[in-house]
C-alpha positions as CSV (number, residue, x, y, z in Angstrom):
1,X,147.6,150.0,74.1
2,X,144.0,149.1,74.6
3,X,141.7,146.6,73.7
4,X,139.4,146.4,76.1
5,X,138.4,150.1,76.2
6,X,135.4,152.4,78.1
7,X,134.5,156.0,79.0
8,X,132.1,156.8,81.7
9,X,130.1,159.4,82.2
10,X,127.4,161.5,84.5
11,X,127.0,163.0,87.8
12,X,126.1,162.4,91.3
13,X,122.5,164.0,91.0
14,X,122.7,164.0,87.4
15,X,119.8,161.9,85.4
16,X,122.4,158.8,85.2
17,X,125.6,157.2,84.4
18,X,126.4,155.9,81.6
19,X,129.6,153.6,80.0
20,X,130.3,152.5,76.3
21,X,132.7,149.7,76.2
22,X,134.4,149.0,73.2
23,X,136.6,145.8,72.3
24,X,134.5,142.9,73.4
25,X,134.3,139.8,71.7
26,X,131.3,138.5,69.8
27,X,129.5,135.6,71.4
28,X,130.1,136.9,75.4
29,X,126.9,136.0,77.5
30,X,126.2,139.0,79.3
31,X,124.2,138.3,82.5
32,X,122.1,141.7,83.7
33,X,121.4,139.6,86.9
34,X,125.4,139.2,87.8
35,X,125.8,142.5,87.0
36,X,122.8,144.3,88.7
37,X,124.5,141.9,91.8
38,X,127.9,142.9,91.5
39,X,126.2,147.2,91.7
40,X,124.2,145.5,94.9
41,X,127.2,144.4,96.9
42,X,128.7,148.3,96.1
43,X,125.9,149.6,98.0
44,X,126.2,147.1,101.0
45,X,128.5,147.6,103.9
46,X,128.0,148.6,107.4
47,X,128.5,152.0,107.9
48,X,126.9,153.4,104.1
49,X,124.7,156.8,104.1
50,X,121.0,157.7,103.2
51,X,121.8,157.8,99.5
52,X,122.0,154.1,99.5
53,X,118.4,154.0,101.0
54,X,117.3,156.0,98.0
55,X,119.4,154.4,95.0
56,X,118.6,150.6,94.1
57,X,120.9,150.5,91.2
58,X,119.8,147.9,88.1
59,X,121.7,148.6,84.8
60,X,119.8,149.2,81.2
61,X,121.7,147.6,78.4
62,X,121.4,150.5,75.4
63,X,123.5,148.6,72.7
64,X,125.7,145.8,72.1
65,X,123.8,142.9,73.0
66,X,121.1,141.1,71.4
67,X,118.9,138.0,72.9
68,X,122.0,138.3,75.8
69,X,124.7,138.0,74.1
70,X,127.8,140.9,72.8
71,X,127.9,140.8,68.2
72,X,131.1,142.7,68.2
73,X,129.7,146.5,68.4
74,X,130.1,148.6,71.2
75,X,128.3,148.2,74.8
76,X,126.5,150.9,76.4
77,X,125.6,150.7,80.0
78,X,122.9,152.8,81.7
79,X,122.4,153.3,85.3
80,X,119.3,155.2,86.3
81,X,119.3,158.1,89.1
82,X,116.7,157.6,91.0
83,X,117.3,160.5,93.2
84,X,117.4,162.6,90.2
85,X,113.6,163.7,90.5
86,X,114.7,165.7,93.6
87,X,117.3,167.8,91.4
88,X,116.0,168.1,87.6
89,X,116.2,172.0,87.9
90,X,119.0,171.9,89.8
91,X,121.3,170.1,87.3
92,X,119.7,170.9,84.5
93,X,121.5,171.8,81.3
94,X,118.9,174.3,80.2
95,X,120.6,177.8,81.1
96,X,116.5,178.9,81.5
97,X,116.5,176.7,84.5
98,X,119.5,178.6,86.6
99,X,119.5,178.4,89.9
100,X,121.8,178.6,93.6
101,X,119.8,176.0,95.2
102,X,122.4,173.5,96.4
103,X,125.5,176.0,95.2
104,X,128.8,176.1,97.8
105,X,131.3,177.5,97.9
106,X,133.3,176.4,101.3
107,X,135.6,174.6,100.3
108,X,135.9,170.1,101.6
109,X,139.1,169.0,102.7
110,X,140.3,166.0,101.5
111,X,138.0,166.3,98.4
112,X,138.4,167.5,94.8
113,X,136.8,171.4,95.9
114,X,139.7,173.4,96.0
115,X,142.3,172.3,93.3
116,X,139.5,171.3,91.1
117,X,137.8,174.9,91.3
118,X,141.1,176.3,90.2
119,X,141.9,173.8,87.7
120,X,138.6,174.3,85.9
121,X,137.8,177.9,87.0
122,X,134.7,177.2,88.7
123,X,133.3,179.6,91.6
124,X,129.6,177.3,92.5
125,X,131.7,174.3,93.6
126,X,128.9,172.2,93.1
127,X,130.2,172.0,89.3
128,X,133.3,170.2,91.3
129,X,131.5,168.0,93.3
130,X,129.2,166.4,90.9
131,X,131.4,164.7,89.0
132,X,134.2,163.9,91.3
133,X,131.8,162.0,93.8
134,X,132.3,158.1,94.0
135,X,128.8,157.7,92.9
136,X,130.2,157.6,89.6
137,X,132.1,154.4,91.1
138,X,128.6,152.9,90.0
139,X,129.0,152.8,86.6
140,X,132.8,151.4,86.9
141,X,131.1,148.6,88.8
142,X,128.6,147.9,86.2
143,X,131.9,148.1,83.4
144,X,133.9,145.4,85.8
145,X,130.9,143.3,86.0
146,X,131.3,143.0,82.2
147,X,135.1,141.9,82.2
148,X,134.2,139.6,85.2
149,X,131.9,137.9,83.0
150,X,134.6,137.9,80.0
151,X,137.6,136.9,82.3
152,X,135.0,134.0,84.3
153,X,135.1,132.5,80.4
154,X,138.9,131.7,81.2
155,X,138.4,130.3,84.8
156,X,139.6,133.6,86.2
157,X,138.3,134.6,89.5
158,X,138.3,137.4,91.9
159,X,137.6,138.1,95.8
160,X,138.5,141.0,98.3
161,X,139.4,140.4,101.8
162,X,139.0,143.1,104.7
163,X,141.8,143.2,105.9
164,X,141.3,146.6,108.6
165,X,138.9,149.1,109.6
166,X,140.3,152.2,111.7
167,X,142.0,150.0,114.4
168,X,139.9,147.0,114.1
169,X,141.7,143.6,112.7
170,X,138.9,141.2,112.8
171,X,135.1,141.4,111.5
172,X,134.0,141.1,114.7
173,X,135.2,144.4,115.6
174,X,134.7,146.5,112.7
175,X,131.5,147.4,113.4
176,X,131.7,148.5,116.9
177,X,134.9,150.8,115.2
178,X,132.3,152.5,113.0
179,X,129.5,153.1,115.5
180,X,132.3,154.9,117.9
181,X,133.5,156.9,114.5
182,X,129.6,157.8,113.5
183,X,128.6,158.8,116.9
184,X,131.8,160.8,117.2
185,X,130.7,162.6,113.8
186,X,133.7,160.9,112.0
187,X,135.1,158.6,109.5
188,X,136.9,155.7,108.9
189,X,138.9,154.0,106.1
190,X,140.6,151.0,106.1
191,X,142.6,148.3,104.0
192,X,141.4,145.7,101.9
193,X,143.3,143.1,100.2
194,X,141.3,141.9,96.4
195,X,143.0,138.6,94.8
196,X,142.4,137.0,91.4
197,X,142.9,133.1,90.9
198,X,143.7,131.0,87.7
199,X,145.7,133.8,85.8
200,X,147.7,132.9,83.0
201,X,151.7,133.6,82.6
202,X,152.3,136.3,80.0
203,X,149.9,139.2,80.8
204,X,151.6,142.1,80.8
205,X,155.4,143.1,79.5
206,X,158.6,144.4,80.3
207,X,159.4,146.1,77.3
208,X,158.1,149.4,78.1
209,X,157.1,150.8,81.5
210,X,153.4,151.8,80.5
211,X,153.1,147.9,79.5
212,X,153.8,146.4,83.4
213,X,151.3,144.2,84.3
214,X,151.6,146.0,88.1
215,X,152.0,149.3,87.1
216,X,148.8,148.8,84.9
217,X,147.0,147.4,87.9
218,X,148.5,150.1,90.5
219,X,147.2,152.5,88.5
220,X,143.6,151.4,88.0
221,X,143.7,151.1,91.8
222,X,145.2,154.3,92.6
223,X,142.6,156.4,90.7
224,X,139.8,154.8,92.6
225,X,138.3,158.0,95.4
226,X,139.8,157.7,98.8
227,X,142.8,155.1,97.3
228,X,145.8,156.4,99.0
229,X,148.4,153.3,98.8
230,X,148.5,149.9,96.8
231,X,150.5,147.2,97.0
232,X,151.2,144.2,94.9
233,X,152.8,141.0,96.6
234,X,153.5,141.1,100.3
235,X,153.2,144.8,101.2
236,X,156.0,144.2,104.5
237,X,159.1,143.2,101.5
238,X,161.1,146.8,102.8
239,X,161.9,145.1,105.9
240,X,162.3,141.5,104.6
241,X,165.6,140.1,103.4
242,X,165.8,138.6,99.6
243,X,166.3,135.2,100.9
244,X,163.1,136.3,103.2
245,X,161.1,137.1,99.9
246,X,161.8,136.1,96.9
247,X,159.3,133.0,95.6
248,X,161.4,129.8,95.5
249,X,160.6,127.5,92.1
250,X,160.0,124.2,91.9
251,X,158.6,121.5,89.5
252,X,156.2,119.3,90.3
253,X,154.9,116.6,88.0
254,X,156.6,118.5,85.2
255,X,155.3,121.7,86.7
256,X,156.5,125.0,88.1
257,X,155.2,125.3,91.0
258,X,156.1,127.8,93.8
259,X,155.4,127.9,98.1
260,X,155.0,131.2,98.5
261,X,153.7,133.8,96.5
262,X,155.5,137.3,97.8
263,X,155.4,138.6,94.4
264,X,151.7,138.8,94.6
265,X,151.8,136.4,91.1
266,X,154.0,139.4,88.9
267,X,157.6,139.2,88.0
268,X,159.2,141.6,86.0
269,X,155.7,143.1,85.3
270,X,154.5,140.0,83.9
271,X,152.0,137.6,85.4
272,X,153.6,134.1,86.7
273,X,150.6,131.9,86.8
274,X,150.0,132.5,90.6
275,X,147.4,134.6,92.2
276,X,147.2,138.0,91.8
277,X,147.1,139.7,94.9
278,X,146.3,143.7,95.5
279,X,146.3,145.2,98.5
280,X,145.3,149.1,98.7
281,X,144.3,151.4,101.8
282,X,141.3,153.8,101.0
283,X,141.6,157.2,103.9
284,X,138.9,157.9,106.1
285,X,135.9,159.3,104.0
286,X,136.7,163.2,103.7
287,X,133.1,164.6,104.5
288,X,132.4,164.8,107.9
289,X,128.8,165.4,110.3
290,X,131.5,167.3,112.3
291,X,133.0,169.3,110.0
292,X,136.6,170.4,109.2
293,X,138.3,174.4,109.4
294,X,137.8,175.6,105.9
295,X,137.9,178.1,103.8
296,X,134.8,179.9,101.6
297,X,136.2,180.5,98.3
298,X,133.1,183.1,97.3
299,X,134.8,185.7,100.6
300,X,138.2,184.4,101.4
301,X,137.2,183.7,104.9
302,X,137.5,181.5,107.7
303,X,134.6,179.0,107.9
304,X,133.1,175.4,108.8
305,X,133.4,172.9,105.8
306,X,130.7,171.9,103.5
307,X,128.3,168.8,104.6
308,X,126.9,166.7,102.1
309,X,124.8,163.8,102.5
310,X,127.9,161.3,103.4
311,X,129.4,157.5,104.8
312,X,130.6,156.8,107.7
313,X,132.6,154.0,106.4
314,X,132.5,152.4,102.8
315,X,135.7,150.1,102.9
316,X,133.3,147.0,101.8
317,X,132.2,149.1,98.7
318,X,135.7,150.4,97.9
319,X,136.9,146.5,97.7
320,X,134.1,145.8,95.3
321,X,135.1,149.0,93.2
322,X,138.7,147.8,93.7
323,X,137.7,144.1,91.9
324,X,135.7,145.8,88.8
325,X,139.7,147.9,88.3
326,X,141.4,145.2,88.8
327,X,139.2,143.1,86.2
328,X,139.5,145.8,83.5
329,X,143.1,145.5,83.8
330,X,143.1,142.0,83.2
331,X,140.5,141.8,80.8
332,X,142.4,144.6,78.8
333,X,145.8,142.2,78.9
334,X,143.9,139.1,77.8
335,X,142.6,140.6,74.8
336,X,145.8,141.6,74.1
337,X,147.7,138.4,74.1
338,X,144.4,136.4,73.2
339,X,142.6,138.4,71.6
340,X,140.2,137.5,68.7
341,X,136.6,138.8,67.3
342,X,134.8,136.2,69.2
343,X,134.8,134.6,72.2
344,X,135.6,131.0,70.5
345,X,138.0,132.3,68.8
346,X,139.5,133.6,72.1
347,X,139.1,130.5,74.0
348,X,140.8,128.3,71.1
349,X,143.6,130.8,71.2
350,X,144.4,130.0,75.5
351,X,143.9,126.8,75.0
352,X,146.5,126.3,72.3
């Protein structure tokens, strides 16, 4: 059940990336300068590659707004390329224009190459590549920037924490981790905790399992590149006793209130009016200067993996990706329960 809907679209070195978003209320200010903010903080971070120095991404509203503001009719989001000029022939879609230049077929551990080939019978695994990069992570930013914007008409606000990098704890240290790791040739992932304040009780359901508020959220997360774990709540409950755990409640004033908040503000896969709190670990970026034992898929044999213009570390990008996910989700349950074809109508609707 959707109502807040989108597809994406595009590849790495294609001409763009694009995103319609459907369900939107009439009436929603949409501010080009949040979201063309939210797509810079996705290319910051210590430890980012050369493709950041080329790409300045801005987004080009297509549809859906008019003088700033959403009229009900489907969104369409537009982020340019700009290192598209270096490979119009390459991905063209004119079969006059065939070429090998920037074809591979060794195959990337850790990446998409081998079971996508086989999924999709491709042999030039370039066709894999293009659209399983994270550049496409872009346009996801650009969609969450939007439900940011819907969900900030509520009061509801989101942040992400760095929580580790490699073996490094504290910001000070993270970025003597990633020089070691870069002039080693290597990679590093880390974990990153991203929490959302002022959330109403009732998002979500127990009714059916497709309908939990966490399992909605894990899953958004999960599917992010490089997400290898997420966690809702306190992430240490398996060694914690229920007396240990479990979020104590109170009233206050006429209130509930509660003291902790190991639930990570969902019970029973509905939200409970405190925080939401995520915590997911993204693995050490896959493509390596020093590359990985492989094998070439075009001969069968042994070989050096792939290199293509890579990270050394993009844990402060993941976290902002992580947000935009996290914000769809929630956007998605709010128009759900309060739901209406304009944003007054919405806002009349929480406030009772």
């Amino acid at each position: 059940m959707e109502k807040f809907r989108f597809l994406t679209s595009g590849e790495s070195h294609g001409k763009c990336l694009t995103a319609i978003i459907d369900g939107l209320p009439a009436n929603l200010e949409i501010d080009t300068d949040f979201i063309n903010a939210e797509l810079s903080r996705r290319q910051g971070g210590y430890g980012r590659g050369g493709r950041m120095k080329i790409e300045a991404d801005t987004v080009e509203i297509l549809s859906g707004v008019r003088f700033g503001k959403t009229f009900g009719a489907p969104v369409t989001l537009v982020i340019e390329n700009k290192d598209f000029e270096n490979w119009q022939k390459i991905m063209s879609a004119d079969p006059k224009d065939v070429t090998s230049e920037k074809s591979f077929t060794t195959y990337r551990p850790g990446h998409a190459d081998y079971a996508g080939s086989v999924k999709y019978n491709q042999k030039d695994l370039r066709n894999i590549l293009e659209r399983s990069s994270a550049r496409k992570t872009a346009i996801e930013v650009a969609v969450g920037a939007v439900a940011k914007l819907f969900l900030n008409q509520f009061g509801i606000k989101g942040s992400s924490q760095i929580l580790q990098i490699g073996n490094a704890k504290t910001e000070e240290e993270f970025h003597k981790e990633i020089d070691m790791a870069k002039s080693a040739g290597d990679t590093l992932g880390g974990k990153i905790k991203v929490l959302y304040e002022n959330v109403p009780v009732g998002l979500g359901s127990y009714v059916q399992w497709d309908r939990a508020l966490d399992g909605r959220i894990a899953q958004a997360v999960m599917s992010v590149p490089a997400v290898k774990s997420v966690a809702i709540g306190n992430h240490h409950a398996y060694k914690m006793k229920g007396s240990e755990f479990h979020d104590e409640i109170f009233t206050e004033d006429g209130k509930i209130v509660r003291k902790t908040n190991n639930a990570g503000g969902i019970e029973g896969g509905i939200s409970n009016g405190e925080n939401i709190v995520v915590t997911a670990v993204m693995k050490p970026i896959p493509t390596l200067l020093k590359p990985l034992q492989s094998v070439d898929c075009a001969t069968g044999h042994p070989s050096e993996a792939h290199f293509e213009r890579s990270d050394t570390c993009a844990v402060e990008a993941c976290a902002v990706v992580i947000e935009s996910r996290v914000a769809c989700v929630l956007a998605n349950e709010l128009l759900l329960k309060y739901g209406g074809d304009s944003i007054e109508e919405c806002l009349l609707k929480i406030e009772g």
